[in-house]
PDB file of N, CA, C, O and CB in Angstrom:
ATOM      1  N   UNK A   1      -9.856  23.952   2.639  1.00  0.00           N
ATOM      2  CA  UNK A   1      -9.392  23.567   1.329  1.00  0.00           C
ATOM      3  C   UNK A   1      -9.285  24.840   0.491  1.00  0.00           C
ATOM      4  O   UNK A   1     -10.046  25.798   0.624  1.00  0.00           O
ATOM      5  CB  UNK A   1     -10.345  22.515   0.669  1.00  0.00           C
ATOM      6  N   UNK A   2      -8.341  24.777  -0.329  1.00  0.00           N
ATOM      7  CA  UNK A   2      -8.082  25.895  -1.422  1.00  0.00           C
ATOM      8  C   UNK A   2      -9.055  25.912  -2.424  1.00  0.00           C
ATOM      9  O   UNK A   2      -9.720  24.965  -2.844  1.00  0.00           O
ATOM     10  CB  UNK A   2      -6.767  25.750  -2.138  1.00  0.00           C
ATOM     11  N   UNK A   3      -9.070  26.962  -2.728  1.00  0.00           N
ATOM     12  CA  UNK A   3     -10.021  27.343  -3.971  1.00  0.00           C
ATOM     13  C   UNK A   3      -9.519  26.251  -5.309  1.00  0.00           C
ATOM     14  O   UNK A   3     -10.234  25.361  -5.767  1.00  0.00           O
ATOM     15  CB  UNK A   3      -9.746  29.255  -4.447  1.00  0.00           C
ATOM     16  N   UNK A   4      -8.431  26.511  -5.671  1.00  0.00           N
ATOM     17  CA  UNK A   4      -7.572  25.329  -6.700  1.00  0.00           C
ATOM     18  C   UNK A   4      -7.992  24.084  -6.305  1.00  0.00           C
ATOM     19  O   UNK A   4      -8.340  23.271  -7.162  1.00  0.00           O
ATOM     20  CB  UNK A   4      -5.837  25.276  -6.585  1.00  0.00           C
ATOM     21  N   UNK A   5      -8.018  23.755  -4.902  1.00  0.00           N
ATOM     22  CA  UNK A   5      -8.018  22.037  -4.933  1.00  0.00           C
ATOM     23  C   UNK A   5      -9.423  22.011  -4.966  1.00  0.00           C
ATOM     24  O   UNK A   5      -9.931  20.974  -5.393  1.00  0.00           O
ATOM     25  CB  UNK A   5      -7.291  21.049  -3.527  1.00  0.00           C
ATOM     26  N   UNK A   6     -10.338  23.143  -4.522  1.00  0.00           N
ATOM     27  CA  UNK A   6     -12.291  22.456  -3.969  1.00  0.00           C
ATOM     28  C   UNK A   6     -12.326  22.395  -5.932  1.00  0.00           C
ATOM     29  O   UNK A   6     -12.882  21.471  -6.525  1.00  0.00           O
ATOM     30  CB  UNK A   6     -14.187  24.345  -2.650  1.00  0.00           C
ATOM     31  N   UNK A   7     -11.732  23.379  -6.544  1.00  0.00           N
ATOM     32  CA  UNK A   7     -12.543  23.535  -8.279  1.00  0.00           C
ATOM     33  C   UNK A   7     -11.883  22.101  -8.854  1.00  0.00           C
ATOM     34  O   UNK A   7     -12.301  21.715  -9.945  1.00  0.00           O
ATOM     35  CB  UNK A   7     -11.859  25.337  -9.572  1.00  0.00           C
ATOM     36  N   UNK A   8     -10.977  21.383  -8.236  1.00  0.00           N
ATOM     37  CA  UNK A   8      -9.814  20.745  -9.119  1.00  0.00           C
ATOM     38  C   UNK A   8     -10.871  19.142  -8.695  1.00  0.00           C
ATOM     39  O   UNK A   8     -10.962  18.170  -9.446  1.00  0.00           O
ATOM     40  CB  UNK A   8      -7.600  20.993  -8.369  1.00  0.00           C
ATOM     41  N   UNK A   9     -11.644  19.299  -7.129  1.00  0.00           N
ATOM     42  CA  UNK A   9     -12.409  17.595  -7.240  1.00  0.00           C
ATOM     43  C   UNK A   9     -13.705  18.620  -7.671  1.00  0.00           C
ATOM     44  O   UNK A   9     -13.676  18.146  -8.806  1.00  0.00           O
ATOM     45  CB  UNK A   9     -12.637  16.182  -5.326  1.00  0.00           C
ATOM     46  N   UNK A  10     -14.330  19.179  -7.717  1.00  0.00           N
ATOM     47  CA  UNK A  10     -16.004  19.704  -8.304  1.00  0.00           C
ATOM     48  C   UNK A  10     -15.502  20.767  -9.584  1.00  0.00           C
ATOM     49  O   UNK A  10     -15.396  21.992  -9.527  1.00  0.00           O
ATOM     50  CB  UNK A  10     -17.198  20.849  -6.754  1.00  0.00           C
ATOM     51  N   UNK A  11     -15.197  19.723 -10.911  1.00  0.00           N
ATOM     52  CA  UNK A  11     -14.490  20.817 -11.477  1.00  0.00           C
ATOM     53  C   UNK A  11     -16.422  22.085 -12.242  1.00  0.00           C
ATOM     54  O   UNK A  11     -17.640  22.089 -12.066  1.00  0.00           O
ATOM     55  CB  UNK A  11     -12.974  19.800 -13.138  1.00  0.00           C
ATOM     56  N   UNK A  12     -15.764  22.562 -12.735  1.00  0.00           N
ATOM     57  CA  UNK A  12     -17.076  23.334 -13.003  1.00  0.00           C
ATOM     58  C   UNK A  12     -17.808  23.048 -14.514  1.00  0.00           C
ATOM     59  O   UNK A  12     -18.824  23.519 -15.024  1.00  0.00           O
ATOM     60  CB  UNK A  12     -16.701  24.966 -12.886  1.00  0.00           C
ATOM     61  N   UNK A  13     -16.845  22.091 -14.968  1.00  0.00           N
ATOM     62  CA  UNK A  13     -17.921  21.155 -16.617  1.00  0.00           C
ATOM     63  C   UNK A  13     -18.503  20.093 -15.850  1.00  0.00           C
ATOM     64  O   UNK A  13     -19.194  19.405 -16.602  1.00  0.00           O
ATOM     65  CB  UNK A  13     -16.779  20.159 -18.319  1.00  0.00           C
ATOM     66  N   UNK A  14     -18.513  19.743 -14.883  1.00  0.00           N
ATOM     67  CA  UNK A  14     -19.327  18.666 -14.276  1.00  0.00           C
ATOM     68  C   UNK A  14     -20.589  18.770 -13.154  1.00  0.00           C
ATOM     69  O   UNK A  14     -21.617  18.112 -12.990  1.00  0.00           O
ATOM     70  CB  UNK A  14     -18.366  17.912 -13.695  1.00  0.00           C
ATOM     71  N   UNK A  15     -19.849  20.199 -12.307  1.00  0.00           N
ATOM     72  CA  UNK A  15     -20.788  20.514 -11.178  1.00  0.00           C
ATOM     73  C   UNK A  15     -21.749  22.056 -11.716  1.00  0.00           C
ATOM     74  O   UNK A  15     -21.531  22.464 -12.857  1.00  0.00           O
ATOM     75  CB  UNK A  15     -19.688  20.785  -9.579  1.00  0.00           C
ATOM     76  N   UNK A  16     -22.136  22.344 -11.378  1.00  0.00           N
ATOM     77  CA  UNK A  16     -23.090  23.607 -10.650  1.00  0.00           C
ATOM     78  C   UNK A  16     -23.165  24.511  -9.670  1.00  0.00           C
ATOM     79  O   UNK A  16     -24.013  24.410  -8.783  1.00  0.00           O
ATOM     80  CB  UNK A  16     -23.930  23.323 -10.321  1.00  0.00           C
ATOM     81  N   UNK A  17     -22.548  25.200  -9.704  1.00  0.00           N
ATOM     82  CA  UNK A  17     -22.563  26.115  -8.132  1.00  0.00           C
ATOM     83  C   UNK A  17     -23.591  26.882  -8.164  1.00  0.00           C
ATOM     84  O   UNK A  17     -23.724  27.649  -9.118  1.00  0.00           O
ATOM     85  CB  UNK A  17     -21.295  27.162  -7.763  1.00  0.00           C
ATOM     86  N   UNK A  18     -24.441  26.843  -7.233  1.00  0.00           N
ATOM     87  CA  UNK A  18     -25.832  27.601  -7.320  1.00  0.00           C
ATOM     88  C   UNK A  18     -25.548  28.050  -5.954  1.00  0.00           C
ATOM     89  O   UNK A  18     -25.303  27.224  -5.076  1.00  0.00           O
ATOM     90  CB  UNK A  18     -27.401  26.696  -7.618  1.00  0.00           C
ATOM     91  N   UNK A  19     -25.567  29.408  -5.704  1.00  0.00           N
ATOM     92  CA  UNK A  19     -25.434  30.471  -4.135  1.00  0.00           C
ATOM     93  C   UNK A  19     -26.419  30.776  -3.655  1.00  0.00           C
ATOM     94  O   UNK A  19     -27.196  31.565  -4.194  1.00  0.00           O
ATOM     95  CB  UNK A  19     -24.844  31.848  -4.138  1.00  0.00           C
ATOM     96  N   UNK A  20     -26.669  30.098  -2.269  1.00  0.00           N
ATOM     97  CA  UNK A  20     -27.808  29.830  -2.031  1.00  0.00           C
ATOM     98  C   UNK A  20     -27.944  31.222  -0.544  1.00  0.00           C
ATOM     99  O   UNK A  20     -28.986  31.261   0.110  1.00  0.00           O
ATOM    100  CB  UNK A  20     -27.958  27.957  -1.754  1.00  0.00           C
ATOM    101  N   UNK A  21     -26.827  32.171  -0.244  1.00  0.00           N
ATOM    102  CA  UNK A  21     -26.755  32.435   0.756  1.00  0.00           C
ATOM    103  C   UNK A  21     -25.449  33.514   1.097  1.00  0.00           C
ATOM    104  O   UNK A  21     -24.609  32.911   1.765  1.00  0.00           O
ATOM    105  CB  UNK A  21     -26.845  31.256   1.297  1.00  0.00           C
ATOM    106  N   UNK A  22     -25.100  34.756   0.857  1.00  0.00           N
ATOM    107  CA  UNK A  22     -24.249  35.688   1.023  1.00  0.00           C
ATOM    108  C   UNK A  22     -24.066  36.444   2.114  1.00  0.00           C
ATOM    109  O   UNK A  22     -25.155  36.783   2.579  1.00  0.00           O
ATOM    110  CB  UNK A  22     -24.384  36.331   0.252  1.00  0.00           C
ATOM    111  N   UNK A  23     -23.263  36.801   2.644  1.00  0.00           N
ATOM    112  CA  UNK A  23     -22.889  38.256   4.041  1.00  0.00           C
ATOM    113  C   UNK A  23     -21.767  38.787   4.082  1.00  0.00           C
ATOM    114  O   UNK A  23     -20.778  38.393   3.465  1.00  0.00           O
ATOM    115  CB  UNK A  23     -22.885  37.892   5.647  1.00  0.00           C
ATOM    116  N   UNK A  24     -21.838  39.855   4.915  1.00  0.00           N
ATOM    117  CA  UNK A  24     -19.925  40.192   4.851  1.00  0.00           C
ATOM    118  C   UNK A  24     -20.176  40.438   6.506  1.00  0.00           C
ATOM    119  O   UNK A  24     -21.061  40.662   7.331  1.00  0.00           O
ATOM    120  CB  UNK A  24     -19.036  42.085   3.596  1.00  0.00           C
ATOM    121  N   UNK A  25     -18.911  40.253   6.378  1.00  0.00           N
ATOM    122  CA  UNK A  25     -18.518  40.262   7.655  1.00  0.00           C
ATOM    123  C   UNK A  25     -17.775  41.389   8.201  1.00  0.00           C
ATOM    124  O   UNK A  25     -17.359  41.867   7.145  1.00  0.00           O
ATOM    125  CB  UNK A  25     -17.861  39.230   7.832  1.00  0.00           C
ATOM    126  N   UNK A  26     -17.206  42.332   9.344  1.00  0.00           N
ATOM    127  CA  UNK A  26     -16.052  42.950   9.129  1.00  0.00           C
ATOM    128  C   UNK A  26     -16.616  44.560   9.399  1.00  0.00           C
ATOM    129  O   UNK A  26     -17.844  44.602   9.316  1.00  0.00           O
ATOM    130  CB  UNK A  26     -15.390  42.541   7.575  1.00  0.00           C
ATOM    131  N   UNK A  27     -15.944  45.967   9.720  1.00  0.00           N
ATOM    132  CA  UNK A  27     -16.126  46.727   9.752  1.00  0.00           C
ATOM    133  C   UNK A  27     -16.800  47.679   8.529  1.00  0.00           C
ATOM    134  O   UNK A  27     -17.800  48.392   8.445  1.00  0.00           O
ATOM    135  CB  UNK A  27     -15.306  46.787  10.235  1.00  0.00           C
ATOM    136  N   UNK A  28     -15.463  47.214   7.441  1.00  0.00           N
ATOM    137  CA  UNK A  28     -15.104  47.555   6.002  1.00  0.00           C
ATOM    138  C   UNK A  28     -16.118  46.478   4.820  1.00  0.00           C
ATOM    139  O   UNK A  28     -16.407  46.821   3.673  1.00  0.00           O
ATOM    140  CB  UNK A  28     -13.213  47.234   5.848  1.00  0.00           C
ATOM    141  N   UNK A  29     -16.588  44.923   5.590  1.00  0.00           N
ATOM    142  CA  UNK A  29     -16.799  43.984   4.889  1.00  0.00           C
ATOM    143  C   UNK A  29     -15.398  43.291   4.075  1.00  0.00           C
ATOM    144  O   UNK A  29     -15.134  43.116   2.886  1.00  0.00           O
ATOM    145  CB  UNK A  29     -17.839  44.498   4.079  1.00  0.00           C
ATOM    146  N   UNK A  30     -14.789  43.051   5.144  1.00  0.00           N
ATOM    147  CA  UNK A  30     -13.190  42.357   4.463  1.00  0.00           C
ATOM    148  C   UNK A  30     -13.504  41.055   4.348  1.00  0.00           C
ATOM    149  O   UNK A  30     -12.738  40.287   3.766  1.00  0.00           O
ATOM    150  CB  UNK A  30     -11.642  42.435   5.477  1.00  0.00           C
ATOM    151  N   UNK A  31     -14.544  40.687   4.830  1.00  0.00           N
ATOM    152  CA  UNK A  31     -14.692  39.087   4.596  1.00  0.00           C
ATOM    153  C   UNK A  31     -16.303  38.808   4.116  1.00  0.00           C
ATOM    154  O   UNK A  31     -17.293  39.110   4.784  1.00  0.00           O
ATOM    155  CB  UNK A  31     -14.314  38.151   6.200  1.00  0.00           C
ATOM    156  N   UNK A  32     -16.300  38.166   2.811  1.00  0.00           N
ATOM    157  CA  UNK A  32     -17.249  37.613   2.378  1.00  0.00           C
ATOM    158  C   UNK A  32     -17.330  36.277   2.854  1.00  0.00           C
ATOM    159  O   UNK A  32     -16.462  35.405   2.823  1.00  0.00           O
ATOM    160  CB  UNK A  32     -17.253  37.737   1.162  1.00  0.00           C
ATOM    161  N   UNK A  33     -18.653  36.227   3.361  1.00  0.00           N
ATOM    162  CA  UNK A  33     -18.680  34.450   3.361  1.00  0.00           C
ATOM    163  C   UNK A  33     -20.094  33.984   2.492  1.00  0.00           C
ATOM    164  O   UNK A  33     -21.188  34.389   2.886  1.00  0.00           O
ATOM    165  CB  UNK A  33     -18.830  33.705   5.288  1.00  0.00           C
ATOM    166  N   UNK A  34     -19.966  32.964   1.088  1.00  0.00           N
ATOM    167  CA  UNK A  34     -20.609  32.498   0.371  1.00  0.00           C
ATOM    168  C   UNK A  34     -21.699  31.095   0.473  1.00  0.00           C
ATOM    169  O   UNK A  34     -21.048  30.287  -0.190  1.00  0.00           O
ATOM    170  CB  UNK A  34     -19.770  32.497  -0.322  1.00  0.00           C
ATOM    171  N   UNK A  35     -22.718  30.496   0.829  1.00  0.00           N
ATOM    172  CA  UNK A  35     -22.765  29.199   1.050  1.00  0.00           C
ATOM    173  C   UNK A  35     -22.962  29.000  -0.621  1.00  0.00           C
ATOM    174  O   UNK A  35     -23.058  29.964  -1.381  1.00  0.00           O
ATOM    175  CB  UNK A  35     -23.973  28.640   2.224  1.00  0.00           C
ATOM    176  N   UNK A  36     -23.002  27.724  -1.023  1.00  0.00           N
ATOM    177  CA  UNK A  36     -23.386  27.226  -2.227  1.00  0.00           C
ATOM    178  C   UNK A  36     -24.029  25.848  -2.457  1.00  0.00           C
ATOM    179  O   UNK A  36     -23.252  24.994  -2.031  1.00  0.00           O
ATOM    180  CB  UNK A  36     -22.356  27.290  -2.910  1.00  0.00           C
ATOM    181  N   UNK A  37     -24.746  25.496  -2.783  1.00  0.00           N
ATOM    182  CA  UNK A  37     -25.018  24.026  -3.321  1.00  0.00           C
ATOM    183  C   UNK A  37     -24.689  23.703  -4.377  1.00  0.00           C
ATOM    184  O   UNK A  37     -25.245  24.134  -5.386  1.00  0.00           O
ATOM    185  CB  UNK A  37     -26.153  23.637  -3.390  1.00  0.00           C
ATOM    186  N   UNK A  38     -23.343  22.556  -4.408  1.00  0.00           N
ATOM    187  CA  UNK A  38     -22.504  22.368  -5.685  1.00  0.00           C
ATOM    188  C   UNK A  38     -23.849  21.006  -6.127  1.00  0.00           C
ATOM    189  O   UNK A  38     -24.719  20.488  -5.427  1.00  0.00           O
ATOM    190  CB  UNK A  38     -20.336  21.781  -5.359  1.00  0.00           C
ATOM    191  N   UNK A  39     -23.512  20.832  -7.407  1.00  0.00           N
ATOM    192  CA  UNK A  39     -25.149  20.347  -7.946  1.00  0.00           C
ATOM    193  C   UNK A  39     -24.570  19.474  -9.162  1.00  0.00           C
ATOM    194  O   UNK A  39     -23.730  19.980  -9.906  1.00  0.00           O
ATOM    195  CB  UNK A  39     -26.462  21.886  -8.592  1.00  0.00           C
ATOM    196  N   UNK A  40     -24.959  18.342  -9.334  1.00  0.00           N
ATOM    197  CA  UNK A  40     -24.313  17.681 -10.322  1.00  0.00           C
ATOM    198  C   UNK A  40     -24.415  17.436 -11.608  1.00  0.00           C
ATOM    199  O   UNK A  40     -24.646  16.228 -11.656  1.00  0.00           O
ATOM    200  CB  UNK A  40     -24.245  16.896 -10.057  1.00  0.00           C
ATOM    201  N   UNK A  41     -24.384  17.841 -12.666  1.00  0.00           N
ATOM    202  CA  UNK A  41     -24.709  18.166 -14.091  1.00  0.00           C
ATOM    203  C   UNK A  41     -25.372  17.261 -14.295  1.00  0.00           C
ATOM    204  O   UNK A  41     -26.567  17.403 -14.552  1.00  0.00           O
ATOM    205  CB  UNK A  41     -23.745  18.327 -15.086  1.00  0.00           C
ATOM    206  N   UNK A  42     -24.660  15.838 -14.225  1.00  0.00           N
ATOM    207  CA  UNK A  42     -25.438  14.871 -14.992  1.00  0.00           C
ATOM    208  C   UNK A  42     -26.448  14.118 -14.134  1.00  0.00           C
ATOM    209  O   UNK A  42     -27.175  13.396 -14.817  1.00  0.00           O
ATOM    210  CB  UNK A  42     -24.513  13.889 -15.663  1.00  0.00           C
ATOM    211  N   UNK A  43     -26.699  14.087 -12.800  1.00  0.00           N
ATOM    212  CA  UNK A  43     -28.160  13.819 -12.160  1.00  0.00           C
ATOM    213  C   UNK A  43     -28.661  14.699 -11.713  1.00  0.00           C
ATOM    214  O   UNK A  43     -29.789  14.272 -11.466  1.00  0.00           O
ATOM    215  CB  UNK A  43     -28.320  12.998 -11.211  1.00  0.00           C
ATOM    216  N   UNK A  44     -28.605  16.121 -11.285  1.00  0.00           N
ATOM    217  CA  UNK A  44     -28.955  17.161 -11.270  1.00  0.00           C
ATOM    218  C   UNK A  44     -29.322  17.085  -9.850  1.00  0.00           C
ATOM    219  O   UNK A  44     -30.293  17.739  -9.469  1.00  0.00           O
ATOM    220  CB  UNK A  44     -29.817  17.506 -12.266  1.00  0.00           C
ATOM    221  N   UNK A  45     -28.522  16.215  -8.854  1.00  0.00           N
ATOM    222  CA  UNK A  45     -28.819  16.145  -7.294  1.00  0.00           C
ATOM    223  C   UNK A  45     -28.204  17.055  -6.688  1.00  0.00           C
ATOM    224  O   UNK A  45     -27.321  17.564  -7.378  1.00  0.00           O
ATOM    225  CB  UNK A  45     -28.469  14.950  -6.603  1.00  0.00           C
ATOM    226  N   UNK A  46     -28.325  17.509  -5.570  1.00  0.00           N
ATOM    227  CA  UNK A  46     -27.108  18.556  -4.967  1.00  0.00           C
ATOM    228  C   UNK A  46     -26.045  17.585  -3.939  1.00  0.00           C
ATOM    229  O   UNK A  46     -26.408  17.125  -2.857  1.00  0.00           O
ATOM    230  CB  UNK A  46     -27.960  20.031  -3.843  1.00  0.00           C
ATOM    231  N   UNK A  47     -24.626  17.390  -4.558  1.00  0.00           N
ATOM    232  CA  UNK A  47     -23.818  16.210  -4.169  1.00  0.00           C
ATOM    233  C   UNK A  47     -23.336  17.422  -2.775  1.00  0.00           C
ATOM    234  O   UNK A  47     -22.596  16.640  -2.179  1.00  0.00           O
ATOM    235  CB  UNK A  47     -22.385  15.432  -5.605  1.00  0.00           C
ATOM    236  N   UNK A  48     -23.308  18.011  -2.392  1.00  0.00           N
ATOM    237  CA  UNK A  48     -22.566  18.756  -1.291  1.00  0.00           C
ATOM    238  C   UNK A  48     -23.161  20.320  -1.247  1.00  0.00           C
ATOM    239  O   UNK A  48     -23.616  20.921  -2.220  1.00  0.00           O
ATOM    240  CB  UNK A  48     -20.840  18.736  -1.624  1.00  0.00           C
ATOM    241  N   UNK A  49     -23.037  20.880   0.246  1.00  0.00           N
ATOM    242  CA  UNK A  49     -23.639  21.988   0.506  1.00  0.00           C
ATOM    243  C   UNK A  49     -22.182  22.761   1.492  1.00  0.00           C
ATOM    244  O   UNK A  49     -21.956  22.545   2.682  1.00  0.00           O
ATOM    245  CB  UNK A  49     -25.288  21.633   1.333  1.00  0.00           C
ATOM    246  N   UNK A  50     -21.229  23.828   0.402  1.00  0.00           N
ATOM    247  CA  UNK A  50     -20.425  24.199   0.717  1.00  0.00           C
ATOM    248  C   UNK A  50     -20.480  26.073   1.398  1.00  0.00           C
ATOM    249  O   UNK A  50     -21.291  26.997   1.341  1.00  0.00           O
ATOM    250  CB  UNK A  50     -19.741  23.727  -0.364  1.00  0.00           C
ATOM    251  N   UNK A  51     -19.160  25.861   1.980  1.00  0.00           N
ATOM    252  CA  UNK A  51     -19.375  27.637   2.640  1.00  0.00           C
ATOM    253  C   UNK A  51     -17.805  27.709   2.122  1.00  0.00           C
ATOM    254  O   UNK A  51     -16.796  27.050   2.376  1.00  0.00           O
ATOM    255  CB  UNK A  51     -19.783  28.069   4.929  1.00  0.00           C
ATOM    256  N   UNK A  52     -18.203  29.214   0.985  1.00  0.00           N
ATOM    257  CA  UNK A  52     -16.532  29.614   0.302  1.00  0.00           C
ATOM    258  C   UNK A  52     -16.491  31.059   1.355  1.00  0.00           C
ATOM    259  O   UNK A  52     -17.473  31.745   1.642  1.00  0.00           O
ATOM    260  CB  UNK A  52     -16.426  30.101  -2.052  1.00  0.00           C
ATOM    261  N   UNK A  53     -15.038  31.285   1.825  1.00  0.00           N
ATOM    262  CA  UNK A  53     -15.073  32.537   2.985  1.00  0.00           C
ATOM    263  C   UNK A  53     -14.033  33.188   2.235  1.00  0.00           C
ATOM    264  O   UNK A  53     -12.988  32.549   2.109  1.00  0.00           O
ATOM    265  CB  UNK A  53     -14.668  32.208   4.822  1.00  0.00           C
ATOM    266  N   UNK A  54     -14.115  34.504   1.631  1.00  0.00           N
ATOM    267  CA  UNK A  54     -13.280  35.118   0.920  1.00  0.00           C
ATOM    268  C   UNK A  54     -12.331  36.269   1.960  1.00  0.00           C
ATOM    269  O   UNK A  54     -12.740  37.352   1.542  1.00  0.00           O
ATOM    270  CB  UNK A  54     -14.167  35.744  -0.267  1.00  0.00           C
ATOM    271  N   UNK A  55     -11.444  36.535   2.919  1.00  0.00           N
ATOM    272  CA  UNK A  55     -11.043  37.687   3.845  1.00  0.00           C
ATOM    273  C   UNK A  55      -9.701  38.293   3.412  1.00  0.00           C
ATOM    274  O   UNK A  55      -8.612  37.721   3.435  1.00  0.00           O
ATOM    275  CB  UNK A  55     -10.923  37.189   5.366  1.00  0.00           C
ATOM    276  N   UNK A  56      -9.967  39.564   3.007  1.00  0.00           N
ATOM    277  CA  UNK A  56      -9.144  40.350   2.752  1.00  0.00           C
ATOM    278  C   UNK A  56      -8.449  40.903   3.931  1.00  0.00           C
ATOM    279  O   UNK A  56      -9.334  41.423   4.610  1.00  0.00           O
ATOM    280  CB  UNK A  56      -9.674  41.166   2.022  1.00  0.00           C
ATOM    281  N   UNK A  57      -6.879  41.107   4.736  1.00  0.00           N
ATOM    282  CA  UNK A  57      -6.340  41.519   5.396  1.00  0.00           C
ATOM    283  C   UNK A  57      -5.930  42.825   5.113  1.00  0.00           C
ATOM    284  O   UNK A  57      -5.172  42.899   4.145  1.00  0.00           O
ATOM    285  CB  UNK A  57      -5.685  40.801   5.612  1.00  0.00           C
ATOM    286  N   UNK A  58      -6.267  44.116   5.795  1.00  0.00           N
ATOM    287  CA  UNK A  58      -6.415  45.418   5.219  1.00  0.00           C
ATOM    288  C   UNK A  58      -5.008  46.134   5.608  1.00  0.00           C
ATOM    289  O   UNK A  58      -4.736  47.234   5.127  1.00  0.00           O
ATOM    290  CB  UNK A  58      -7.794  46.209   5.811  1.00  0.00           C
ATOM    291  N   UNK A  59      -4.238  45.551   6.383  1.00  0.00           N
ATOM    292  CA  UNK A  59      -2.985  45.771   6.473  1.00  0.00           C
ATOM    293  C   UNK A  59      -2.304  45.487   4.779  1.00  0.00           C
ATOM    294  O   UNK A  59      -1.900  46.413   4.075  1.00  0.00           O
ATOM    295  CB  UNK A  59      -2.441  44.776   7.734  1.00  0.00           C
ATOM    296  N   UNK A  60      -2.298  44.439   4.478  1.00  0.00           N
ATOM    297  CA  UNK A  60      -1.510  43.843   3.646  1.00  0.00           C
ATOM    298  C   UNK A  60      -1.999  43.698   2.167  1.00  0.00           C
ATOM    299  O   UNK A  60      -1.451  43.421   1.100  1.00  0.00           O
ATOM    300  CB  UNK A  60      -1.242  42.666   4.208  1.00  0.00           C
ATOM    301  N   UNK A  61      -3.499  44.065   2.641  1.00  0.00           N
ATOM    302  CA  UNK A  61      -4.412  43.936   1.347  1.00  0.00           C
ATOM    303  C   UNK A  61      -4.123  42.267   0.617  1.00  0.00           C
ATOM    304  O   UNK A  61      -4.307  42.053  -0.581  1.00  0.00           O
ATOM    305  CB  UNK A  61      -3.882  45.372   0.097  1.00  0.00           C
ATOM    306  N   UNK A  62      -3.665  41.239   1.564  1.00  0.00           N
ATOM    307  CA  UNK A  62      -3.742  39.821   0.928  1.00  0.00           C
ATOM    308  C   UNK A  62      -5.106  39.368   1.380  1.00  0.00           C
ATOM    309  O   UNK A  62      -5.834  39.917   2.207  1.00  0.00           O
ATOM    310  CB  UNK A  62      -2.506  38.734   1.429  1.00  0.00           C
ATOM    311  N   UNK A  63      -5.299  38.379   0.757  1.00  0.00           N
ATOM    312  CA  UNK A  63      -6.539  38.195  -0.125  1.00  0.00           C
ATOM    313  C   UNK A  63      -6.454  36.953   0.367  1.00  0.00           C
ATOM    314  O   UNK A  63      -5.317  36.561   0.103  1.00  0.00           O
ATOM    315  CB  UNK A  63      -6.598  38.451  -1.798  1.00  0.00           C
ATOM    316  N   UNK A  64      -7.338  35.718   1.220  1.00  0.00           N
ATOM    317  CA  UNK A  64      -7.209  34.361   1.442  1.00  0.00           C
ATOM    318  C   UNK A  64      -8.487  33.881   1.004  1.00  0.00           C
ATOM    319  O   UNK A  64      -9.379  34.728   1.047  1.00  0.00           O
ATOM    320  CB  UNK A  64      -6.855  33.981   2.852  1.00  0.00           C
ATOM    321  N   UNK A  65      -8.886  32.455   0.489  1.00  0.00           N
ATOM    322  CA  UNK A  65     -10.176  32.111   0.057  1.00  0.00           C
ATOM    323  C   UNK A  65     -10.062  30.604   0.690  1.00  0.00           C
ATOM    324  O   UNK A  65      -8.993  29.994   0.698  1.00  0.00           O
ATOM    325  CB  UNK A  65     -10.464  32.284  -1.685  1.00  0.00           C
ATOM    326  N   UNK A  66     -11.119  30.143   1.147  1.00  0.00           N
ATOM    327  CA  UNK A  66     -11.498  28.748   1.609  1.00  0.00           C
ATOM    328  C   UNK A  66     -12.680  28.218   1.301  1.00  0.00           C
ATOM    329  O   UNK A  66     -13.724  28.870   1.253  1.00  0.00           O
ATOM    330  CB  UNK A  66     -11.468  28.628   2.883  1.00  0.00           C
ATOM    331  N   UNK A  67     -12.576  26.988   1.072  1.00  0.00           N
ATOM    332  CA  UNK A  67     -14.096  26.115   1.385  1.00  0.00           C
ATOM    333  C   UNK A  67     -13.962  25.406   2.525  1.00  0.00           C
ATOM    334  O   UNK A  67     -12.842  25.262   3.016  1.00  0.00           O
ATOM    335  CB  UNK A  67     -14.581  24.967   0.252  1.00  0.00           C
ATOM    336  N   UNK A  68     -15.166  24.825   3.150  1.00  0.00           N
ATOM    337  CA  UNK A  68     -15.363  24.348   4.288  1.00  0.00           C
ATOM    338  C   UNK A  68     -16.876  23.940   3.826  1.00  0.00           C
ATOM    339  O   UNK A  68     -17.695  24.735   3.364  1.00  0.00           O
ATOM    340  CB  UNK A  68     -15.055  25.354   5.557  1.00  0.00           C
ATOM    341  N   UNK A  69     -17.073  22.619   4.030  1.00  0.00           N
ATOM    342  CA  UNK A  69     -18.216  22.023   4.330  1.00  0.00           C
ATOM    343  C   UNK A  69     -18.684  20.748   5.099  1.00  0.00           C
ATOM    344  O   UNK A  69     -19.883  20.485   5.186  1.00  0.00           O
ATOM    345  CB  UNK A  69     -18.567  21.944   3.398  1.00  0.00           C
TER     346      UNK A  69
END
């Protein structure tokens, strides 16, 4: 899922992203991968436990971002 669509259902006046977990990956570190526990404002449960993977392509210097959980 895209960064636009994961913020567009957990928008961020409702959820919490609390980062529970960081690394890079990669020679250079072209790829961040993030875990998070998105957390719900108004019961304060953790509704989902996501992984955002940020990889920069060093040819092209484009930039891709995902969630996956």
């Amino acid at each position: 899922m895209t960064e636009t669509q994961f913020e567009k259902n957990y928008p961020h006046d409702k959820f919490k992203y609390v980062r529970t977990n960081f690394r890079t990956k990669g020679t250079m570190g072209q790829t961040e991968i993030e875990e998070y526990d998105i957390i719900s404002i108004e019961t304060g449960e953790t509704v989902l436990k996501a992984t955002r993977t940020e990889h920069t392509n060093l040819r092209g210097l484009d930039t891709t971002v995902k969630w996956d959980w």
